[in-house]
C-alpha positions in Angstrom: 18.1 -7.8 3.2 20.3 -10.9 2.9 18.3 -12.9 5.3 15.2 -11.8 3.0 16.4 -13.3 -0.1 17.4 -16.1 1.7 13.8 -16.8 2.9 12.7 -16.0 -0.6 15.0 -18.2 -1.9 13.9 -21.0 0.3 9.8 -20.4 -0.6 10.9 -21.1 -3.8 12.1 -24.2 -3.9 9.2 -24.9 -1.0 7.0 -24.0 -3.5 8.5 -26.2 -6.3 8.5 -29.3 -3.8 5.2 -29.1 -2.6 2.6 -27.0 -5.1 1.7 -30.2 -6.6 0.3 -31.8 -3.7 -2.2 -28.7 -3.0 -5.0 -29.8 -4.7 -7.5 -27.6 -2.5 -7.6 -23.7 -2.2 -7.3 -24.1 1.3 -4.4 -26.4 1.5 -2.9 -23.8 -1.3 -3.7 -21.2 1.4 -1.8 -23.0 3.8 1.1 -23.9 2.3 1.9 -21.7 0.2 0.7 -17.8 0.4 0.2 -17.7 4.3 4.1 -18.8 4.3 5.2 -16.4 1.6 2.8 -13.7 4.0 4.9 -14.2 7.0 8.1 -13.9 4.9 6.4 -10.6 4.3 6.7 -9.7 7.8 2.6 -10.1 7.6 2.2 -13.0 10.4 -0.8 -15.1 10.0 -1.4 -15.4 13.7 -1.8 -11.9 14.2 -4.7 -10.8 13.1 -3.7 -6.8 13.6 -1.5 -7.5 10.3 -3.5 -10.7 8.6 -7.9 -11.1 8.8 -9.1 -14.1 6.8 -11.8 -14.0 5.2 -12.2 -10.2 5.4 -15.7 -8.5 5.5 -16.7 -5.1 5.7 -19.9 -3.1 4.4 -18.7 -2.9 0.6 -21.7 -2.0 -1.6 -23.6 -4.0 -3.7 -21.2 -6.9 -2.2 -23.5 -10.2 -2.3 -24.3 -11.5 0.8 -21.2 -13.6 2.1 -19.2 -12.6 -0.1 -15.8 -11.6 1.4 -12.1 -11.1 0.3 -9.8 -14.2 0.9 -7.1 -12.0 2.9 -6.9 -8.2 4.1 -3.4 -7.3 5.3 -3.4 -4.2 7.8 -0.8 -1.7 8.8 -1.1 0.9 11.5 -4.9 -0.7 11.9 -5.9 -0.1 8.2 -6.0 -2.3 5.2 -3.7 -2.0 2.8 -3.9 -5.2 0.3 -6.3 -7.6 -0.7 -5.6 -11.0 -2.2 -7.9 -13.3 -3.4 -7.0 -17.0 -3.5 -7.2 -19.7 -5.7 -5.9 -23.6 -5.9 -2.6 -24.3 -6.9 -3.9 -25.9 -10.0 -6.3 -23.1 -10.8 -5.1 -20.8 -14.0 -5.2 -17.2 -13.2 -7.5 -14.4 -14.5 -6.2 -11.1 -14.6 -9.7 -9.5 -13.3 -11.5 -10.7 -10.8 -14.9 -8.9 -10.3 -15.1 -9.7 -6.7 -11.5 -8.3 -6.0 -11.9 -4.9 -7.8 -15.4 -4.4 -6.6 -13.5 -4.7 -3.3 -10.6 -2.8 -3.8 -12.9 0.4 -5.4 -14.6 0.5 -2.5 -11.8 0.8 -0.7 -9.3 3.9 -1.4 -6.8 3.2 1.6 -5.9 0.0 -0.3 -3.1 0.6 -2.2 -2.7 -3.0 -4.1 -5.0 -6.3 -4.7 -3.6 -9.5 -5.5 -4.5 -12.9 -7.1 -2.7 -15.9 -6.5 -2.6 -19.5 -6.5 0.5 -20.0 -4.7 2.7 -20.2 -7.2 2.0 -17.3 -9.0 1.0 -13.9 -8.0 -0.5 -11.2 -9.8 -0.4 -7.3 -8.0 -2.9 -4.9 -9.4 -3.4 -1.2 -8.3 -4.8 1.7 -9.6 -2.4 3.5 -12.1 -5.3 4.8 -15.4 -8.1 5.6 -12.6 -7.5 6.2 -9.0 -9.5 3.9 -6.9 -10.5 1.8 -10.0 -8.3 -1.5 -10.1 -6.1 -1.6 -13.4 -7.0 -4.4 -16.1 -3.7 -5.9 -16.3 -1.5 -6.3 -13.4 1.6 -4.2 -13.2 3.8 -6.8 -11.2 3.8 -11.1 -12.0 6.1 -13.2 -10.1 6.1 -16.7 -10.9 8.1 -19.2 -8.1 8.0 -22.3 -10.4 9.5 -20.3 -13.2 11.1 -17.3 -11.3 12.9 -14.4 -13.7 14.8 -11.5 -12.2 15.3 -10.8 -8.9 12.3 -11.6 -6.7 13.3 -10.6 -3.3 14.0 -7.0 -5.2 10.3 -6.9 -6.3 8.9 -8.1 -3.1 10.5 -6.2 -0.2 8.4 -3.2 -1.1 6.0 -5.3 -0.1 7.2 -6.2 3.6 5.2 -4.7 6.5 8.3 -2.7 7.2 8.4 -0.8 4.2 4.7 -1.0 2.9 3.8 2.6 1.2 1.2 3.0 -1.2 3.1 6.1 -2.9 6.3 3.7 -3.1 4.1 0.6 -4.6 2.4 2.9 -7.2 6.1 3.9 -8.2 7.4 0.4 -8.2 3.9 0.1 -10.9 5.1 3.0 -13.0 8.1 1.8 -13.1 7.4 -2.1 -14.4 4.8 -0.9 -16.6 7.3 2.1 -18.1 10.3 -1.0 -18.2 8.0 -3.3 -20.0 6.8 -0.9 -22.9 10.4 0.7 -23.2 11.6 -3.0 -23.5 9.0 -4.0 -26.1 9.6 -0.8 -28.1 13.2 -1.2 -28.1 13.2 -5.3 -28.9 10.5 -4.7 -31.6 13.2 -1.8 -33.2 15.9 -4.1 -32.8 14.4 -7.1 -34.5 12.6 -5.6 -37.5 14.9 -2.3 -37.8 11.9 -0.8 -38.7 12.5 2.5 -41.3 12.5 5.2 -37.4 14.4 3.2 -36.1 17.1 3.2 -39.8 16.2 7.5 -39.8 17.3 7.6 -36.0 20.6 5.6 -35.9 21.5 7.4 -39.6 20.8 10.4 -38.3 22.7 10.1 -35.3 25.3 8.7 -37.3 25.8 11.9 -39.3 25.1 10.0 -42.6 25.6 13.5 -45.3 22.7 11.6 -47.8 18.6 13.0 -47.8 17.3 10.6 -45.6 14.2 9.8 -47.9 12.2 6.4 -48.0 14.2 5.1 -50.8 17.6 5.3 -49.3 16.2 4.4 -45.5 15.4 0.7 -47.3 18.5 0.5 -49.0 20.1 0.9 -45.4 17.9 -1.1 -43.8 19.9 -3.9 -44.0 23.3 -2.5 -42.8 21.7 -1.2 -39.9 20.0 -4.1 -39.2 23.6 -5.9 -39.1 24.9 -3.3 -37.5 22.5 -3.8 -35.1 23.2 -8.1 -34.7 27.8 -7.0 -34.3 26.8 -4.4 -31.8 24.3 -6.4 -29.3 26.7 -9.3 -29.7 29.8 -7.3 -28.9 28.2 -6.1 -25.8 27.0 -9.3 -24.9 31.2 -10.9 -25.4 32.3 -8.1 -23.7 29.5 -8.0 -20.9 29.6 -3.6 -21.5 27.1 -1.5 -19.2 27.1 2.1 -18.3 28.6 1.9 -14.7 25.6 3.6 -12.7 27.9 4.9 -10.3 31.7 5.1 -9.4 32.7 2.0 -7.1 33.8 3.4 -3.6 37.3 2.6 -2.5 37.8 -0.6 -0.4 38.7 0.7 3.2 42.9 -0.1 3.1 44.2 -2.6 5.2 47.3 -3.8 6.9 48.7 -7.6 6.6 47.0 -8.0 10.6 43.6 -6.8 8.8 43.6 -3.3 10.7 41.9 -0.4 8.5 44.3 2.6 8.1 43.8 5.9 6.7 43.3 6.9 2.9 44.9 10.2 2.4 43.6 12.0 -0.6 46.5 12.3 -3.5 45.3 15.5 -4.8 45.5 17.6 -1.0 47.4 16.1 1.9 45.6 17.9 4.0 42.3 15.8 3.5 42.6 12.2 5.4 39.7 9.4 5.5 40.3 7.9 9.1 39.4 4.7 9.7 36.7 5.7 12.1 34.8 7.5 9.0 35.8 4.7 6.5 34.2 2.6 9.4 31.0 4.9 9.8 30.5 5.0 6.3 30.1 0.8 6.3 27.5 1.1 9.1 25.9 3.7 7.2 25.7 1.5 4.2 24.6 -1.7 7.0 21.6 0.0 8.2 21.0 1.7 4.6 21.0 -1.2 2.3 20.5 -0.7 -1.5 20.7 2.8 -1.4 23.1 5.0 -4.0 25.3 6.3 -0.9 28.9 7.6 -1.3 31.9 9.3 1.3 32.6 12.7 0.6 35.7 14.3 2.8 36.7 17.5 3.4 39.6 19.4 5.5 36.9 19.9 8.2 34.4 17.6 8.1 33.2 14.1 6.4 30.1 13.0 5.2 28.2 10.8 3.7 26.1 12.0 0.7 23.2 10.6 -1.6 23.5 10.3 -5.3 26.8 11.6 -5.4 25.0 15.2 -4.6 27.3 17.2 -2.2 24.0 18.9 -1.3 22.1 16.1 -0.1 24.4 15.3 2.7 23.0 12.8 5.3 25.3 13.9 7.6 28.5 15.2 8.4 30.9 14.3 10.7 33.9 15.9 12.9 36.2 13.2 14.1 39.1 15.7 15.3 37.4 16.7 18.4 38.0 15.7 22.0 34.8 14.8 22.0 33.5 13.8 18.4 30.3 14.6 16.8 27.5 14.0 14.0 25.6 16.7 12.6 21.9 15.4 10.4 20.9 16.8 7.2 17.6 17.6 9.0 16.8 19.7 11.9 16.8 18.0 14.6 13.3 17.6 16.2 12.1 16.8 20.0 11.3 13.3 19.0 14.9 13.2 17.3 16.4 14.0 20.6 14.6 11.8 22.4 15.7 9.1 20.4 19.8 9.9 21.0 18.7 10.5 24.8 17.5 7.2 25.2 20.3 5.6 23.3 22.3 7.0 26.0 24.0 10.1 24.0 24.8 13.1 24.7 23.7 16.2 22.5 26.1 18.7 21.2 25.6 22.5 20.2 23.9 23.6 16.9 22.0 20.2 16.8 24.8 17.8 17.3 25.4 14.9 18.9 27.9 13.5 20.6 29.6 10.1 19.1 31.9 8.1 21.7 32.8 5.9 18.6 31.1 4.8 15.3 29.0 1.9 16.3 27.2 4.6 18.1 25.1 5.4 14.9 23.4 2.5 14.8 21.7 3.5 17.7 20.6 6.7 16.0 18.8 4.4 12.6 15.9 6.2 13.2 17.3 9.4 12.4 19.1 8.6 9.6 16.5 7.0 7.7 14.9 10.5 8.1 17.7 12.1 6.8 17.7 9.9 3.9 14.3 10.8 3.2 15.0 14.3 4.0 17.7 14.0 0.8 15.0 12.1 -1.4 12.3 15.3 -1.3 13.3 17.6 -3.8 11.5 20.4 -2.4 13.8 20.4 0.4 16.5 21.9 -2.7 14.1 23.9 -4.6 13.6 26.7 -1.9 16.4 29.5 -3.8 18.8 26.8 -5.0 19.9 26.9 -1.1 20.7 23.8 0.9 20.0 23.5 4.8 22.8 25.7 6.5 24.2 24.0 9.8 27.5 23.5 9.2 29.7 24.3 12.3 33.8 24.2 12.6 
C-alpha cells in the first residue's frame, strides 16, 4: 500500500507538471490516463488487462463507434473509460459511454476523464442503467482526501464489482449525510433546534414559538462546540490502539504478560505474527486476542471472528484457520514446504512462515467478513484443539 500512494503521489505532481502541454486527446491518453492505468496494475502493453479502442457488437452502436479503453480481468471487461483532452471540460453523461456500459452487465464501472480529472459512474438507481451523476470525482490538479484510499479498489488486484458498488453507496451516503448535517449546522433550522432541545432534556413545550426564541442559543451553541472540537482536534477513537510490542535497550521484543492473569503471556513470537498479519493485511480493523491456551488474531474486536489461532507451546508449533481447510488450502502449505498438523493444522517452524500461507489468510479474512458464516444458531466454527 505504501509503494501505491507513493506512485499516486508521484502522478500527481506528473500530472500538475505536464497537463498543460496535452493539447490532444491522444497525447492526454498518453501521458496521463495510460500512466495512472499501469499504476492501476492495468498495463497498457498487455492487452489481456487494457484493449484500446474497444469494439464489440453493442446495439444500435453507430458504425465505428467504440469505447476509448476496456480494462479486462479474468478475460472479461470490467470498466470502460472514455477519453477526452486535457483541456476539454467534463460532462457527467456521455451517451456513448452509458449506451455501452447498458449493454454490458459484467461491467461494473464507466469512467470519463481528461487526465486530470476522473469521473466513475456505475449503476446504483437501475442495475445495468449507468447513474446520472457520478458517485466517485478525483481531481489531480486540485486533489482532496486521500486518493490512493479511493483508488486502490480500483487496482487489478482487488477489482470487485460488489466492492465498487459499496465504495458508491458509501460516497453517495457520505455526501448527503454531509450536506444534511452542514446545512443543519449553518442555518440551525427549527429540526434541527427540536432535536438538540430535545436531547437536551429542555422541561418547556417545544412549540414553534419557543423553537425560534432558541434558535439562536443553539445556533451559538453550535459555533463553541465545532470550534472546541476543532482546538482540541476530538474524535471518537474507532478502535482501541494495540500495544506497541515491548522492547529491551538492544531492540529485542520481550513478552507482555497480562496484569489481570499471570498465567496469560504474549510471546514475542505472537506479538511478531501478529505484525506479519497486519503486513500482509493492510488497512484492515485487526486486533491480538490471548488466552491461557492459545492466541489469535481477531477482526473487529469480535472474539468470534477469529482468523486464526495459534499454539506456540508445542514442540512443534501450529496455526489453526477460521475456515476449514480445503484441498486447495493444503496444497498451498504443501508447496510452501509445510507440514500439516491434526484437526486441520499446520505446522509453523517460526512466524515468517505465514507469509507463505497469504493465500489462506485472506480467505479467512473474508471468511470473518460474511455474516452468514455467524448467523447459523448464534454458533461459531468449532475447531479448537488443546
Amino acid at each position: 500500500m505504501e509503494e501505491f500512494k507513493r506512485r499516486i503521489a508521484a502522478h500527481i505532481e506528473h500530472v500538475k507538471k505536464v497537463g498543460a502541454h496535452c493539447a490532444s486527446e491522444e497525447t492526454t491518453k498518453q501521458a496521463l490516463i495510460l500512466p495512472l492505468l499501469d499504476i492501476l496494475g492495468f498495463s497498457p502493453y498487455d492487452p489481456t488487462k487494457v484493449q484500446a479502442e474497444y469494439d464489440a457488437d453493442f446495439p444500435g452502436a453507430k458504425v465505428n463507434e467504440r469505447v476509448d479503453y476496456a480494462l479486462f480481468s479474468n478475460g472479461t471487461p470490467v470498466l470502460f473509460i472514455e477519453a477526452k483532452a486535457h483541456a476539454q471540460a467534463l460532462t457527467n453523461h456521455c451517451p456513448q459511454l452509458s449506451r455501452y456500459y447498458n449493454a454490458t452487465p459484467e461491467v461494473a464501472v464507466a469512467a470519463i476523464t481528461n487526465g486530470r480529472e476522473w469521473r466513475f459512474f456505475t449503476d446504483l438507481v437501475n442495475r445495468n442503467i449507468m447513474d446520472k451523476d457520478p458517485f466517485l470525482v478525483v481531481d489531480f490538479e486540485a486533489p482532496e482526501g486521500d486518493i490512493a484510499d479511493n483508488l486502490k479498489r480500483f487496482h487489478y488486484d482487488q477489482l470487485e464489482a460488489g466492492a465498487l458498488r459499496a465504495l458508491a453507496e458509501e460516497n453517495i451516503y457520505l455526501t448527503s449525510f454531509r450536506d444534511v448535517i452542514t446545512s443543519s449546522i449553518r442555518e440551525c433550522d427549527i429540526d434541527f433546534v427540536r432535536y438538540v432541545a430535545s436531547k437536551a432534556g429542555i422541561q418547556r413545550q417545544l412549540n414553534a414559538k419557543f423553537l425560534e426564541s432558541i434558535q439562536p442559543l443553539v445556533a451559538q451553541a453550535v459555533a463553541q462546540s465545532v470550534s472546541s472540537m476543532v482546538a482540541t482536534s476530538l474524535s471518537k477513537p474507532t478502535k482501541a490502539e494495540e500495544p506497541a510490542p515491548t522492547e529491551t535497550a538492544a531492540g529485542e521484543v520481550i513478552d507482555i504478560v497480562d496484569p489481570n492473569n499471570e498465567k496469560i503471556i504474549t510471546t514475542a513470537e505472537e506479538q511478531r505474527l501478529y505484525e506479519i498479519c497486519l503486513d500482509i493485511l493492510p488497512d484492515e480493523d485487526l486486533s491480538m486476542r490471548d488466552t491461557e491456551t492459545y492466541f489469535s488474531v481477531v477482526w473487529e474486536g469480535k472474539s468470534n471472528r477469529w482468523l486464526f489461532r495459534f499454539w506456540g507451546d508445542k514442540r512443534k508449533p501450529s496455526i489453526q484457520f477460521i475456515e476449514p481447510v480445503t484441498e486447495e488450502h493444503q496444497e498451498e502449505a504443501k508447496r510452501a514446504g509445510l507440514e500439516l498438523g491434526r484437526n486441520g493444522q499446520i505446522l509453523l517452524n517460526k512466524p515468517e512462515d505465514l507469509y507463505r500461507l497469504a493465500g489462506i489468510l485472506r480467505d479467512a479474512l473474508t471468511y470473518c467478513k460474511n455474516d452468514e458464516h455467524f448467523r447459523r444458531s448464534g454458533r461459531q466454527p468449532s475447531n479448537e484443539s488443546d
